[in-house]
Structure formats: C-alpha cells, structure tokens
N, C-alpha and C positions, 0 to 999 in steps of 0.2 A: 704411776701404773704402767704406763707406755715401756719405763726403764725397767723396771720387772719382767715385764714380757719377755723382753731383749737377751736379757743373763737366762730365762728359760731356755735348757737343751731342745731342739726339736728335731726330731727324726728327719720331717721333712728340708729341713733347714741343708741348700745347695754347701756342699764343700768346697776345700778352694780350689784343690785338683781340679773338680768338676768345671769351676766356674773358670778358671787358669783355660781351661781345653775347649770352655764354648765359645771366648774371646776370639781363640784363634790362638793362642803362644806355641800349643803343641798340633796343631791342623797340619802348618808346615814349616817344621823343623828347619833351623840351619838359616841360610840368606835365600830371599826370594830373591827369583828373577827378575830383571827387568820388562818392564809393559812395554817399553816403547823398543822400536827395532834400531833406533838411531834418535839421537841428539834432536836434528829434525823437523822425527815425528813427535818429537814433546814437544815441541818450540812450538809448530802449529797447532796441538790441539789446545797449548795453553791460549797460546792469541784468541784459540776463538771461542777458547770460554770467557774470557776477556772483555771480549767486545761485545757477548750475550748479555755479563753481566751489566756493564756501560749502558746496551742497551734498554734493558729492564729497571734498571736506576732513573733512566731518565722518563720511562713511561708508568714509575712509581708501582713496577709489579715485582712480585717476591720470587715468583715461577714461573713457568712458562705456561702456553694455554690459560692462563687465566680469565676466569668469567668476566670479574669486577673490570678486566679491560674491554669488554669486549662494548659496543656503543650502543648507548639506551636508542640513540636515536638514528636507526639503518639509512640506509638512502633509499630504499625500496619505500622505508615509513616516508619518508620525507617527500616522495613523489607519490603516491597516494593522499597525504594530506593536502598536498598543492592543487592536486587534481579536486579533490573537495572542496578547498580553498576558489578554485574557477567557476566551477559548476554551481557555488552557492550566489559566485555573482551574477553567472550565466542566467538563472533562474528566476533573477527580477526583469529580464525581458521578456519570459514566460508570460501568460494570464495567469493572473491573482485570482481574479475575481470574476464571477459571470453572473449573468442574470439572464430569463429568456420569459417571452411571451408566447400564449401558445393561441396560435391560429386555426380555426375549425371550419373546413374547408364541407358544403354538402357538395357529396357525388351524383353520379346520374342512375337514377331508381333501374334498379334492373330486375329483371320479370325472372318469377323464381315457380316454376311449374310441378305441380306438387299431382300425383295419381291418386283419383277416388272413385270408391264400390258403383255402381249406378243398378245396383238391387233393388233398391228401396224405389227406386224410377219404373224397373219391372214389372215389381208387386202390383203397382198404381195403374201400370197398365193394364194387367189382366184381368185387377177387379173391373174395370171400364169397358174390357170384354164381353165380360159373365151377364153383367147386367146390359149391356146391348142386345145381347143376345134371347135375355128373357124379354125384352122388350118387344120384338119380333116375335116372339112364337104367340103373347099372348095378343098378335093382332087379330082383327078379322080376316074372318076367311077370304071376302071378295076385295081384299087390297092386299091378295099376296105377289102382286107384283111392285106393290114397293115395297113389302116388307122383304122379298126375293132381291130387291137393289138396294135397301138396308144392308141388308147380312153380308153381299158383295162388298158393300163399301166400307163395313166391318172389319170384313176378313183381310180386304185391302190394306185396313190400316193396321190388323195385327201385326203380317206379312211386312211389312213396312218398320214394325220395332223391331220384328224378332230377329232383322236382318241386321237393327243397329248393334255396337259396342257394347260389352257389358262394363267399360270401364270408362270413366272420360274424363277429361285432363282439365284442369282448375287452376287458372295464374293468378298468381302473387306480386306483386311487386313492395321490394323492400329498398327503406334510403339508408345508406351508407354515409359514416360521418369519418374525415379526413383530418388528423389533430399533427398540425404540425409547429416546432417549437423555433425563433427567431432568438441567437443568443445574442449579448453583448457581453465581451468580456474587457477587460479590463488589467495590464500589465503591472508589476509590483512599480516598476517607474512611473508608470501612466496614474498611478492612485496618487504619488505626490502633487501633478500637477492638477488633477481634480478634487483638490481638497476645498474649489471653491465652490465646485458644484454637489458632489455627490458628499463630498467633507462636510458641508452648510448641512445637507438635509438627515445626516447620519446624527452629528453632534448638534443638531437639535431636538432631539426624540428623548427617551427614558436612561437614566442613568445606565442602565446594561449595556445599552447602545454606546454610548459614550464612553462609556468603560473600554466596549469592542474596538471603536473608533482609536481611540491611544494605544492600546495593544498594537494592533495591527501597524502603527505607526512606528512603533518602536521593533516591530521585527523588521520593516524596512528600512530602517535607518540599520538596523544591529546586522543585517545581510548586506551591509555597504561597510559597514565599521571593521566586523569581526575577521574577515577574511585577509583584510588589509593587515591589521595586526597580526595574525598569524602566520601572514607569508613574512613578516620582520623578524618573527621568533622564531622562523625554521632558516633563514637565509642571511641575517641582519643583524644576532644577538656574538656579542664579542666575551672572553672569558674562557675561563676552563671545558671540558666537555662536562663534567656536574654542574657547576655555573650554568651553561649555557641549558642544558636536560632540565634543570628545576624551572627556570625562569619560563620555558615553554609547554611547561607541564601546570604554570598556574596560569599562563596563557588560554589555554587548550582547555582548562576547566569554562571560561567564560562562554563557550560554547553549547552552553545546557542554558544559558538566557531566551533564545529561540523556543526553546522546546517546553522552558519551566511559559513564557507566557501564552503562548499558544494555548496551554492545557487550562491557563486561569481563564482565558476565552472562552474556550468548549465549557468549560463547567459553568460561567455565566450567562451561558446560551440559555440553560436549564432553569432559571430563574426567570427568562423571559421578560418581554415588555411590548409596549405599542408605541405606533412609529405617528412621528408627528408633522407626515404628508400622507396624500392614498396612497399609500403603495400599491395595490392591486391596480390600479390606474396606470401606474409606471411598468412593476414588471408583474407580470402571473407567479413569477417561485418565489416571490417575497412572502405571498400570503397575506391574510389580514393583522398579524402579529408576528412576533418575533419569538423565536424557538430554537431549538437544536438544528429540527430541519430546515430551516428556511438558512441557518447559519452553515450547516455541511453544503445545503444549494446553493450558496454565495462565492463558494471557493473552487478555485480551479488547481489544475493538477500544476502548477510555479509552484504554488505553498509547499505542497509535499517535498518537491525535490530539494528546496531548501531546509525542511525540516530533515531529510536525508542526511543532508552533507553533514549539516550542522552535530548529527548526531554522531557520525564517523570521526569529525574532528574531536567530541569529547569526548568519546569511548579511548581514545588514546590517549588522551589526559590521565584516562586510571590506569593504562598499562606501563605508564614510563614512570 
C-alpha cells in the first residue's frame, strides 16, 4: 500500500530543482570563501572545539548547558541541611517537657465604694415630721409650752436632715485571688537520665501511657541517630554524584520517623487512660487522667523545633 502511494504523481510532491536549491547547491554558486582569515585562526578555533568536546566526554554531557549536569545536590542545599542537621541536635538541650503547679495566693480585701439614693431615708423622715407635728397641735392648751419646745425640738431636727446629703456612700470590700503557675521542665537529654524516676511512674500507668512512654523514647534516640547519618550522607558518601544523590535521598527519607511517631502519640492521646500515681498531687496540668490536654501540657517548645528540622531534612528527600 505504502509502495502505491509512492509511484502516485502528486502535485505537491518537492522537485529536484526545488530541493537541489533548498540544500544550498545553487544559494552560492562557484567556490565559497574561506571562513577563517588565516591557517591560525582555524587551528585555534579547532583546538577549542576540541578540548570542549574532551571536556564534555569526560563529564558524560552531549551539549553544553545541560541540565542532567547540573547537581541534585547545591551547596546552598547542603548547608541548609547541615544547619537542620545542628539544630535538631541542638534542641535536645531545649525543654521537652514541662509540667507546673499552680499556686493560689489571697490578696489584701480592698474597699470598693459603691454611691446610693438616700430617698427612701427622706421619705422616712418627713412621715416622722407630719406626725410629730399632729402630736403637738392635738395637746392641751395649758401645756403649750412644752408642746411650743416640742415643735422647737422638731423643727430642729428637721433643719438638721434637711441639711444632710441626699446621697451617701456604702463600702464594699472585695478579696482578690492571685493564681500563679511553678513550672518544672525537663530537657530531651535530661528525660534519658530520669527514666528512673519520672520513666518508673509513666511505664507503670495504662497501656497509652506506655505506649507514650517508648515513642517519646524513640524520638530521642532518633534526634541523636538521624542527624549523625545525614551529616555522612551530605559530607561522607564516596561514588558518582547519582551514586552519591540516591544514597542520600534514601537517607533523608528516614527523617519522616520523627514526625510518623510523634502523630501515633497525639492520636493515642485521644484514647486516654489513668495514671497509676496522684498525679494532681505531683503536678496540677497533669489532671486526674490522661488526654490530648494534659499530653499538649506536657510538652515544651524542644519537641517542636525538632519536629521542624526533622521535617526540612525530609521535604528534601522528595526534591532530589
């Protein structure tokens, strides 16, 4: 079918004229010129095509610029990983861990003066008035000189409110309570060595706990281990640059261990359990049981910045 085609005349079909003249045979007639101005300048520009090629042969590239040469792994990456690599060990000298008791301090009552109507004190007086006053008129006649030092001693004491405030001032006093919080914290190193004290009374409580207890154990060991390995893999591995790019690209995965156990902890938080000493006796943010909150009030700002590093080192694991 194909050979059918072929023996078809087509209109469109290039001529040889045409195709003789797009080669070049008829562009420029006769003998070209020479390119170079002298012997030379061919001698040098061959040498240093030469030694480009030489060059490119030995760094296995086909052109120049070429990407596939160019290094998975910058020195820019490699001091930024190092730098994560420090800080991840740096961060077990951090607090881990905290715990605080709170102290509830009373203040001294202070007098809180509060303004009230004194109407109603008023009213009271003038009924006490009215009727003193009918008191007196209905005396007898021949004792109007006490009832005349009545009315005096009446009128005195009107003249005597009517002089007072219509407002008067009413104290309070209110106590004040003072909550203040005593932390202990506790360094990602320093938890090693208290694995006989604060270790005994964790890993003897409810499996959750226990569970917490080995997590946590394993991210400090793995913030000792991991860093160390991958300062060998950026400084320390021998081979080709792919060689040496893969080898530190399965390195740099192992850095999502940090972060995969950490999250198996938070989510066993949620599950809960009870602790098998008082702990409200020990510290107040423990609480009477064991929960998500009392497990975010346990940790201090070390954990994070380890879980930081940790996660810069693997996010680069997927870019190389």
């Amino acid at each position: 079918m194909a050979e059918d085609n072929k023996k078809k005349p087509s209109a469109s079909r290039i001529s040889e004229q045409q195709r003789y003249r797009y080669v070049g045979f008829d562009v420029h007639p006769g003998r070209i010129k020479d390119q170079f101005k002298s012997d030379t300048e061919r001698k040098k520009l061959v040498e240093r095509v030469r030694e480009k090629r030489d060059h490119r042969s030995d760094l296995g590239a086909l052109r120049d610029e070429c990407t596939l040469l160019e290094d998975r792994v910058s020195f820019s990456d490699r001091i930024v990983l190092a730098a994560s690599c420090v800080a991840m060990v740096a961060a077990l000298f951090l607090p881990w861990y905290s715990a605080y008791n709170e102290t509830i301090e009373e203040s001294q009552v202070e007098a809180v003066a509060e303004v009230a109507d004194s109407s109603v004190a008023d009213d009271s007086l003038a009924t006490d008035s009215a009727a003193f006053a009918t008191e007196a008129a209905t005396d007898e006649p021949g004792d109007t000189t006490g009832a005349a030092g009545q009315v005096d001693d009446g009128a005195g004491v009107d003249d005597g409110y009517s002089a007072a405030p219509k407002e008067e001032v009413i104290h309070g006093y209110v106590a004040k309570k003072k909550i203040t919080k005593d932390y202990s914290r506790l360094t990602g190193l320093g938890s090693l060595a208290a694995l006989g004290s604060v270790g005994g009374q964790v890993f003897s409580s409810g499996i959750v706990l226990i569970l917490t207890g080995l997590i946590f154990l394993v991210l400090t060991l793995a913030s000792l281990l991991l860093p160390a390995y991958t300062l060998f893999g950026l400084f320390g591995l021998k081979g080709t640059a792919d060689q040496k790019a893969l080898k530190l690209k399965s390195i740099l995965r192992l850095n999502w261990v940090p972060v995969l156990v950490f999250t198996v902890a938070l989510a066993a938080s949620f599950v809960g359990g009870d602790y098998s000493f008082d702990a409200p006796a020990l510290y107040h943010s423990l609480g009477d049981s064991y929960g998500p909150g009392a497990f975010m009030e346990s940790l201090s700002w070390g954990v994070f910045v380890t879980l930081g590093a940790s996660i810069m080192l693997a996010v680069k694991g997927i870019e190389i």
